[in-house]
N, C-alpha and C positions, 0 to 999 in steps of 0.2 A: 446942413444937408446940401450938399451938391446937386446941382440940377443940372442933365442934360438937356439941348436943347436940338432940336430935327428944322432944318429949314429946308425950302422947296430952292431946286438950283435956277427953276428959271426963273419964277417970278419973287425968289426971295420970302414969301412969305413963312413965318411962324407955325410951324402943322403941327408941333405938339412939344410942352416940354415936362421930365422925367424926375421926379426925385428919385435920383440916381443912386446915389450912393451920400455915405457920412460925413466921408473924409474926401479929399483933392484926387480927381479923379487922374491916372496917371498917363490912360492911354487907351485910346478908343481905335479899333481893327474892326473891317467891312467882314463880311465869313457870307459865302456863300458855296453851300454844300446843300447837295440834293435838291431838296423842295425851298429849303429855307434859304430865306434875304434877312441876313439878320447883321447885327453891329454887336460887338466886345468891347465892354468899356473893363477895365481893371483901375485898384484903386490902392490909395492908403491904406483904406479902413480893414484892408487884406480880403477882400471880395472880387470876384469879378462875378455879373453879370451878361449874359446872352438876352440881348433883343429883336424880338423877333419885327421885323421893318413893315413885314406884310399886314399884320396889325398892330400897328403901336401901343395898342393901350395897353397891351399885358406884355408882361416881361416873362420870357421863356423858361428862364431857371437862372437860381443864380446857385457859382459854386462854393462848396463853403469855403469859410476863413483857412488861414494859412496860421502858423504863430507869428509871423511878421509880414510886414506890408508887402505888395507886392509890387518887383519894379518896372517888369518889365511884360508883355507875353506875346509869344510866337502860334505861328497857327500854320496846321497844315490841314486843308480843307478836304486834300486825298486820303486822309486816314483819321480825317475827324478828331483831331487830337489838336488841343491848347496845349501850349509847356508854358510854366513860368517863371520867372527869375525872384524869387527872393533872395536875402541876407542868406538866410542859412542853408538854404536848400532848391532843388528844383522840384516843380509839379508838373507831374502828366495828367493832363485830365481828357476824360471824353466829353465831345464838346457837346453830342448831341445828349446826355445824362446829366451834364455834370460832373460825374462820379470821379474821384481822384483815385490813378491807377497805380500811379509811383510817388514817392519823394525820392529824390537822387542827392547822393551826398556822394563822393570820392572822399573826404577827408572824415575819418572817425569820430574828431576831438575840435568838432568845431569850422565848416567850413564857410567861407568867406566869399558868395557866388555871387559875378558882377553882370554875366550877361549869360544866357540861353538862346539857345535858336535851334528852332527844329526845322528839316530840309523839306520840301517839297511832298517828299513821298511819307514822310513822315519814319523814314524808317533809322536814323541818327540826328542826335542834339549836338550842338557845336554848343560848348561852354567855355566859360570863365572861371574859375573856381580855384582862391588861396594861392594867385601864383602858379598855376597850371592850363594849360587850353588842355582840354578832355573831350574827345568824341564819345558821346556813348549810345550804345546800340538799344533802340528801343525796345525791340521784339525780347531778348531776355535780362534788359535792365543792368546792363556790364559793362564798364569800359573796355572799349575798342583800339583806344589809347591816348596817351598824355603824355607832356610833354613841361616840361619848367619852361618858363616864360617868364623871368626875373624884371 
């Protein structure tokens, strides 16, 4: 079990700590959209969780597994949208559900995604994927364009 851990900035103290997740946690993102002050942890175990900071003791939702770990994730707090970089694929999920809206794949037979990033407005993914940089357009899930990148 991984446990996160919340400490106070000024006086250092311990305010709460989280069994987090299974597996090695990869990478923890502040998200602060609308009402909620909440932190993004994602993980090995192919999970990310949403915590919500205004009460710590419950955890806001987590979203489901992925088929592989996840390595990386992007957040645009303007359109409420996590993306995430796994091995085979990318995740759009909404942040405030949970619910996974996409998986993005440009390659048919297998693709091989190293980074993900969604812009500001949330409205295109900068990726990595088998040897190509791929913009793709969120709103109807298509690349915008690609480029080999040897």
């Amino acid at each position: 079990m991984q446990v996160l851990y919340m400490w106070t900035v000024d006086t250092g103290q311990l305010i709460k700590s989280l069994d987090a997740h299974f597996a090695r946690i990869n990478q923890i993102k502040p998200l602060i959209c609308n009402q909620w002050n909440c932190v993004v942890t994602s993980s090995m175990d192919r999970t990310i969780k949403v915590w919500n900071l205004n009460n710590i003791f419950e955890e806001v939702h987590h979203i489901d597994r992925l088929e592989t770990q996840i390595d990386s994730i992007s957040m645009s707090a303007d359109a409420g949208l996590a993306v995430t970089a796994s091995r085979g694929c990318i995740g759009v999920w909404e942040i405030l559900t949970g619910n996974l809206q996409a998986k993005l794949a440009n390659s048919a037979y297998g693709a091989i995604v190293s980074h993900a990033v969604v812009t500001k407005k949330g409205d295109y993914i900068l990726a990595g994927e088998s040897g190509y940089i791929i913009y793709w357009k969120v709103s109807d899930k298509t690349v915008a364009f690609n480029e080999k990148q040897p």
